[in-house]
C-alpha positions in Angstrom: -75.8 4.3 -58.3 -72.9 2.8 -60.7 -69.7 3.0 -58.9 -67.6 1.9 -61.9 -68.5 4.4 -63.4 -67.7 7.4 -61.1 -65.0 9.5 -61.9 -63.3 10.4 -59.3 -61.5 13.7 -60.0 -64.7 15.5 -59.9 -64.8 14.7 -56.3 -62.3 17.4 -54.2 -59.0 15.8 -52.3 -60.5 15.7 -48.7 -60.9 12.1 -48.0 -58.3 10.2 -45.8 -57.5 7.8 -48.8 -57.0 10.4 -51.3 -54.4 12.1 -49.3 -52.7 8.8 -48.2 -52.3 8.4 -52.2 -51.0 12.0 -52.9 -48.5 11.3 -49.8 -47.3 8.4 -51.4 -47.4 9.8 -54.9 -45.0 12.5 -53.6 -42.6 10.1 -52.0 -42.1 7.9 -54.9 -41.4 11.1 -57.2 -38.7 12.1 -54.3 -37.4 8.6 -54.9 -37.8 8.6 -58.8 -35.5 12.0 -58.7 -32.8 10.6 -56.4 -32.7 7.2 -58.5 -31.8 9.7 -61.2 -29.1 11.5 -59.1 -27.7 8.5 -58.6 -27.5 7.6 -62.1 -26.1 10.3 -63.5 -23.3 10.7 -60.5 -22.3 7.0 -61.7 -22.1 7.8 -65.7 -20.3 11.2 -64.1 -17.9 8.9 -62.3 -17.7 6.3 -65.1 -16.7 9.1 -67.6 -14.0 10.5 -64.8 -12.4 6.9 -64.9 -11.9 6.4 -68.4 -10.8 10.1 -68.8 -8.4 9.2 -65.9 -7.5 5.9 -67.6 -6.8 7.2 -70.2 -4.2 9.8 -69.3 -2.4 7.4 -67.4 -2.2 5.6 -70.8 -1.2 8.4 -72.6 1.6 9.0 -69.8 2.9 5.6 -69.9 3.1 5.5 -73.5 5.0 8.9 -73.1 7.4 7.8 -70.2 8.0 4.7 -72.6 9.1 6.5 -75.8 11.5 8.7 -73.6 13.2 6.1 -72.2 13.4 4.1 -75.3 14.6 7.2 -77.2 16.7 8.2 -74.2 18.7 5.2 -74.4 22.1 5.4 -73.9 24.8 2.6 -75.4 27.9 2.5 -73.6 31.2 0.9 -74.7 34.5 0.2 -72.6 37.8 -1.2 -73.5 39.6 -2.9 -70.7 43.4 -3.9 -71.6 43.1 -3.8 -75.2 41.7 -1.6 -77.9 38.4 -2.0 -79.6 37.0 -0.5 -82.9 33.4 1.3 -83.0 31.6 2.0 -86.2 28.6 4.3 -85.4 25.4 4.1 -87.0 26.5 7.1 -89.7 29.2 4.8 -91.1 31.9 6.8 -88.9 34.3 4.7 -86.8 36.1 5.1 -83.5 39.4 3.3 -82.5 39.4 3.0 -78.8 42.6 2.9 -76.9 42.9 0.8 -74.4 41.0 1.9 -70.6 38.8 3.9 -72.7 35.0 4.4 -72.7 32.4 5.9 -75.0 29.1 6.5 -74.7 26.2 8.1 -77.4 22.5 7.9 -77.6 21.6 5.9 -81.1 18.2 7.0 -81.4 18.5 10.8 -81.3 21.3 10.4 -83.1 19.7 12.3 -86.7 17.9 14.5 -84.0 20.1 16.2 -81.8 23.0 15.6 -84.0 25.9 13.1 -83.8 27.2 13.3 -80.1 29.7 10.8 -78.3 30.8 11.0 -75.3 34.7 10.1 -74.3 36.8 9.4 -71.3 40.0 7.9 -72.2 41.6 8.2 -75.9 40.4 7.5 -79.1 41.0 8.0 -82.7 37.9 9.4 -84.7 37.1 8.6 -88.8 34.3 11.2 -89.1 31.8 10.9 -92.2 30.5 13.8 -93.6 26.9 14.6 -92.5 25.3 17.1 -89.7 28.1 18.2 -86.7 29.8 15.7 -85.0 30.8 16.4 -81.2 33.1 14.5 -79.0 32.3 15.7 -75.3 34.7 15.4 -72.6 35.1 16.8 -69.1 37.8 19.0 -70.7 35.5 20.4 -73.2 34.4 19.7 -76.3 35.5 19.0 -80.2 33.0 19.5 -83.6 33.8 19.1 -86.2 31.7 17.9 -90.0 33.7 15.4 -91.4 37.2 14.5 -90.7 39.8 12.5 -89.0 41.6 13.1 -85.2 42.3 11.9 -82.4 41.5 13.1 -78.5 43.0 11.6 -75.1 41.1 12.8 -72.2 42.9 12.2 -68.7 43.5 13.7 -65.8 41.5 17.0 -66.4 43.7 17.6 -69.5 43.1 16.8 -73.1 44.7 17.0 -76.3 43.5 17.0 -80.0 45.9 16.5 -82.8 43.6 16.8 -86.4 45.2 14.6 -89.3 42.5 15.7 -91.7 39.8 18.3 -92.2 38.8 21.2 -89.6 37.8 21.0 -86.1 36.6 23.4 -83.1 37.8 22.8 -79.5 35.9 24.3 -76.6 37.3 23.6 -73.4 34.9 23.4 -70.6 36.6 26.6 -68.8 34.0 29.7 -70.3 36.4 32.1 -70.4 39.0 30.8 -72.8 36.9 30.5 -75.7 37.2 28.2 -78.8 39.9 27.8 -80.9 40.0 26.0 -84.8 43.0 23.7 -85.9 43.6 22.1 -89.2 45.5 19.1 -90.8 48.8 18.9 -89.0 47.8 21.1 -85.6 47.2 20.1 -81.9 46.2 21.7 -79.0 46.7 20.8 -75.4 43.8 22.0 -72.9 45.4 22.1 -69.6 43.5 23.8 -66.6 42.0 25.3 -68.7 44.2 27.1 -71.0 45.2 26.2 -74.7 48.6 25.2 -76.5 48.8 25.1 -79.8 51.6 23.2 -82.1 52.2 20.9 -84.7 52.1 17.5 -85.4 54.3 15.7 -88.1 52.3 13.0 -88.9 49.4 10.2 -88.6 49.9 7.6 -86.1 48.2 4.6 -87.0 45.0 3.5 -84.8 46.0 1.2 -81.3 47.1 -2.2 -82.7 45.0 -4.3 -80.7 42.0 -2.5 -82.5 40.4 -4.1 -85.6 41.8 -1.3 -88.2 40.2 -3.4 -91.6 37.0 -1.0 -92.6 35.3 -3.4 -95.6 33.6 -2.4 -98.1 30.0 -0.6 -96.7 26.4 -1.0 -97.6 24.5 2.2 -97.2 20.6 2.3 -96.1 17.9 4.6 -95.6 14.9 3.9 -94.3 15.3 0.1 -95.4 12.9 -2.7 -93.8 14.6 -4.2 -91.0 13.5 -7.3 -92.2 15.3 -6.8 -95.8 18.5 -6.1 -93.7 18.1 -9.2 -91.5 18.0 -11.2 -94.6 21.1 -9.8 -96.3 22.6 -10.6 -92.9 21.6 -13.9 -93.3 23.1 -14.5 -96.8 26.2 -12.9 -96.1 26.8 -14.1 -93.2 25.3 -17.5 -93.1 23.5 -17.1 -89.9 20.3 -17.6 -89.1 18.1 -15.3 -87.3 15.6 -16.0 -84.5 13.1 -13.7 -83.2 12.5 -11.8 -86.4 9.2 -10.8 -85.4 10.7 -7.9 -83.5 11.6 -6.3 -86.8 8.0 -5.9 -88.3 7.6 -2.5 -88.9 11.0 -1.5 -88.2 13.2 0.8 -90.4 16.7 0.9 -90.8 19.1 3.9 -91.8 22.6 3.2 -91.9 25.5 1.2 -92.9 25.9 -2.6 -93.5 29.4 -4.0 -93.5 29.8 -7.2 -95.4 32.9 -8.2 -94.7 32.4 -8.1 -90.6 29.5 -10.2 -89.6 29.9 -8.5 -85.4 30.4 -5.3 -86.2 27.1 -5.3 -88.6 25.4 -7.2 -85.9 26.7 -4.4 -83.8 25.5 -1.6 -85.1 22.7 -2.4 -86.9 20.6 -4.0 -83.8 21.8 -1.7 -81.0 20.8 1.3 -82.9 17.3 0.2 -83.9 17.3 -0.8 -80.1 16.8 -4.5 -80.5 19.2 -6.8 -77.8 21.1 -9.8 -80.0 23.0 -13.0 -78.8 25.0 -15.0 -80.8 25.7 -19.0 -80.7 26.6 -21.8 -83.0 25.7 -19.3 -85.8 22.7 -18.4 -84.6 21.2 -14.8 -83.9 18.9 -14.9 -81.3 16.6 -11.1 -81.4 14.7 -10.0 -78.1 13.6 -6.8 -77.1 15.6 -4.4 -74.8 
């Protein structure tokens, strides 16, 4: 008899060997399936921890632009006045004791807000509304020139040029509109209207020279930098910050800090200055 050549499947499944092997054919196709299990519970979890990377990503990147957008530049005088130009080419003489504060980077978004504690005298641009809050209330206006003193819980606004709204905080006395030559008094909450007879000039101590302006839109940051550098004579370190960087505003020749000024705080860059030398670094 040729045993290599019997085939065994015509023979039936009762020997001790041949249920031995279908045991252990059973076992390793238990095994085979759980392997697999196990396999695809790992690409499962894999796929769960990039997704979940991922949205932390996407959440960072989101708390990021928020803060960066939500930035807030604040300005105080101590003993002497300052003057503020504002990245719309407007300017603010602060009195002295005085403190401003506005958000440059929603400034073309939510429209051209400052806020004010102390007393200041406004040169509005024309453009979108222009709103000077207060804990008295609050004054719009479009394009003009005024001044508001906030102390105390009282205010008053006297408007030299142009039309402004005042709306105190207090609800219930409603707005009121005053031209060239008016003023009103907010005092617990009530309005007084009257007259004024004519423009006092900005706080001494306060830089009142505007030279000429450069206008931009959308201009590269770098372009700007480099027009800084010629007007100026400066150089300017750090310029790799500015790739990719727009700018939209004004330029002022004639006053190399208050260009620095408000150029760099409103694209959100932080700038030191030594031995003619701007030095750029990230906020």
């Amino acid at each position: 008899m040729d045993v290599e050549n019997i085939d065994i499947s015509r023979f039936p499944l009762k020997h001790e060997v041949f249920t031995r092997k279908r045991e252990l054919g059973e076992e390793l196709a238990r095994q085979r399936a759980a392997m697999r299990h196990a396999e695809a519970a790992a690409r499962q979890r894999r796929r769960s921890i990039a997704a979940w990377a991922c949205s932390i990503a996407a959440a960072a990147a989101t708390i990021f632009a928020a803060i960066f957008m939500l930035k807030t530049v604040n300005i105080y005088t101590g003993d002497t006045g300052r003057q503020v130009a504002l990245p719309c080419g407007s300017t603010i003489d602060l009195e002295a004791y005085s403190h401003i504060s506005y958000k440059p980077h929603l400034w073309n978004i939510t429209g051209r807000n400052v806020a004010l504690d102390g007393t200041a005298y406004f040169a509005v641009k024309k453009g979108n509304s222009f709103t000077v809050e207060t804990e008295c209330g609050n004054v719009s206006v479009l394009g003009t020139k005024f001044k508001v003193s906030e102390h105390n819980d009282n205010m008053s606004v006297e408007c030299f040029e142009g039309r402004i709204e005042v709306e105190p905080a207090d609800a219930e006395t409603g707005k009121v509109q005053i031209s060239a030559g008016e003023a009103v008094r907010v005092e617990k909450g009530k309005i007084k209207k009257s007259t004024i007879t004519e423009e006092p000039a900005p706080d001494d101590t306060a830089d009142k020279a505007i030279p000429e302006v450069i206008n931009y839109k959308n201009e590269p940051l770098l372009n700007v930098v480099a027009e800084m550098e010629l007007y100026f004579g400066v150089e300017v370190t750090g310029k790799d910050i500015c790739d990719n960087v727009t700018y939209s505003g004004v330029f002022y020749p004639g006053n190399r800090d208050l260009t620095l000024e408000v150029v760099f705080l409103s694209c959100g860059i932080e700038y030191a200055v030594e031995n003619n030398v701007v030095t750029l670094q990230k906020q």
